[in-house]
C-alpha positions in Angstrom: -26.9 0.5 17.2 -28.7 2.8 14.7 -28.3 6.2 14.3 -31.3 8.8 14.8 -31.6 11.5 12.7 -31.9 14.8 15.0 -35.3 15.6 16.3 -37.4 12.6 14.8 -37.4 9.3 16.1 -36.1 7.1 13.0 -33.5 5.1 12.6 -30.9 4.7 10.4 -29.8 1.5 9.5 -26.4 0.8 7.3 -27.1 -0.2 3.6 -24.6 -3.6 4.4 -27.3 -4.6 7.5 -30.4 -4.0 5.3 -28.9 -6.2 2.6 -27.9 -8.9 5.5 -30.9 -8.8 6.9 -33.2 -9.0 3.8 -30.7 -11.8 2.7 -31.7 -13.6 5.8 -35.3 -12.9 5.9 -35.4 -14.9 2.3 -34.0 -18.3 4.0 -36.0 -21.2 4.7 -38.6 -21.3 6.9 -37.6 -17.9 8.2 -40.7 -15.2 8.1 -40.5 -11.4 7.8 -42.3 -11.4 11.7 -39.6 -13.8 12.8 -36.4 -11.8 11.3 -38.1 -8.7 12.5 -38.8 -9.7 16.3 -35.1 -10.9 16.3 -33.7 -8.4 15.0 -36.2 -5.7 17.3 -36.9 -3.7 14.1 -40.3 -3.1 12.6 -41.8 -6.0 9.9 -43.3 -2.9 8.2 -39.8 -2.2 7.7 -38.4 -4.9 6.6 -41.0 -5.6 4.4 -40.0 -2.4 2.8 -36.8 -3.1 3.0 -37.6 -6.5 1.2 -40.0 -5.4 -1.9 -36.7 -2.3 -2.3 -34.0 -5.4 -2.9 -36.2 -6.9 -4.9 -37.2 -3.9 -7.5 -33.4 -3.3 -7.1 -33.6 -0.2 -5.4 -30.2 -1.1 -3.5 -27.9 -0.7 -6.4 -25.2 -2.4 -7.3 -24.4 -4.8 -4.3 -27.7 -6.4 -4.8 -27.4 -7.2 -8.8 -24.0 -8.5 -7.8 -25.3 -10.9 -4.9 -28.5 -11.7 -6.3 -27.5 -12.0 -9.8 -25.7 -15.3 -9.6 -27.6 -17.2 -7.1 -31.6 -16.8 -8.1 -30.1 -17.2 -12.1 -28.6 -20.8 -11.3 -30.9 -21.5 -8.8 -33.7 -21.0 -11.2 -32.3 -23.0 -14.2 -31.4 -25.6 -11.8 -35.1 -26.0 -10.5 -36.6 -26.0 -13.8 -34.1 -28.6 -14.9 -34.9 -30.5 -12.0 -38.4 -30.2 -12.6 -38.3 -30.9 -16.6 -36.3 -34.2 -15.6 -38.9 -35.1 -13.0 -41.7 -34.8 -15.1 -39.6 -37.1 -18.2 -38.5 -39.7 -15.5 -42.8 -40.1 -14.7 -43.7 -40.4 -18.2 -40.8 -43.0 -18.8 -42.0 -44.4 -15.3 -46.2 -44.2 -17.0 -44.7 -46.1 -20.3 -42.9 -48.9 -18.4 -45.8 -49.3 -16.1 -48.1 -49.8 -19.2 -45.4 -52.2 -21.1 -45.7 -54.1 -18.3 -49.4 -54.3 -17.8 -49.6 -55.6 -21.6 -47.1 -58.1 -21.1 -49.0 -59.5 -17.9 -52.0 -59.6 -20.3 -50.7 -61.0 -23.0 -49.3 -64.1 -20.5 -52.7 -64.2 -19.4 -54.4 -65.1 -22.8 -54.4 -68.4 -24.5 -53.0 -68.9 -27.4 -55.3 -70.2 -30.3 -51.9 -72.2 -31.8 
């Protein structure tokens, strides 16, 4: 449970169960409202919570955790997504080869 500061009505969450919690909030088909209502915490504070992890405002635990994953994560998807776009254009060229060729069949030959 978090601690409240004396005479105000805030709470003070652990740096280790922001991180978890923003952490979570960035998986799949989760939402900020979802995380939030589970969690019985604010979305305005989450939200917060969210847009501080990602200007780094958590220090070094965050460029630790965050530093690996997104990096080979994003090098991996634009990989993914050069190689997709190389296998349609092969996929284009073989589709118009074989067009040609049907054409060529079709034709008489004037020999």
């Amino acid at each position: 449970m978090p601690a409240y500061k004396a005479g105000k009505k805030t709470a003070n969450y652990s740096l280790e169960f922001e991180l978890k919690v923003v952490e979570w909030s960035y998986e799949t088909l989760r939402t900020v409202k979802s995380v939030a209502e589970a969690l019985d915490i604010h979305p305005f504070m989450l939200s917060k919570w969210r847009k501080a992890y990602r200007e780094g405002e958590f220090g070094m635990v965050k460029s630790q955790k965050k530093s690996t994953k997104p990096g080979k994560a994003n090098d991996e998807l634009s990989a993914l997504k050069q190689r997709i776009a190389e296998l349609e254009e092969e996929n284009d060229i073989l589709k118009k080869w074989q067009r040609f060729q049907a054409e060529q069949k079709r034709k008489p030959t004037d020999s």
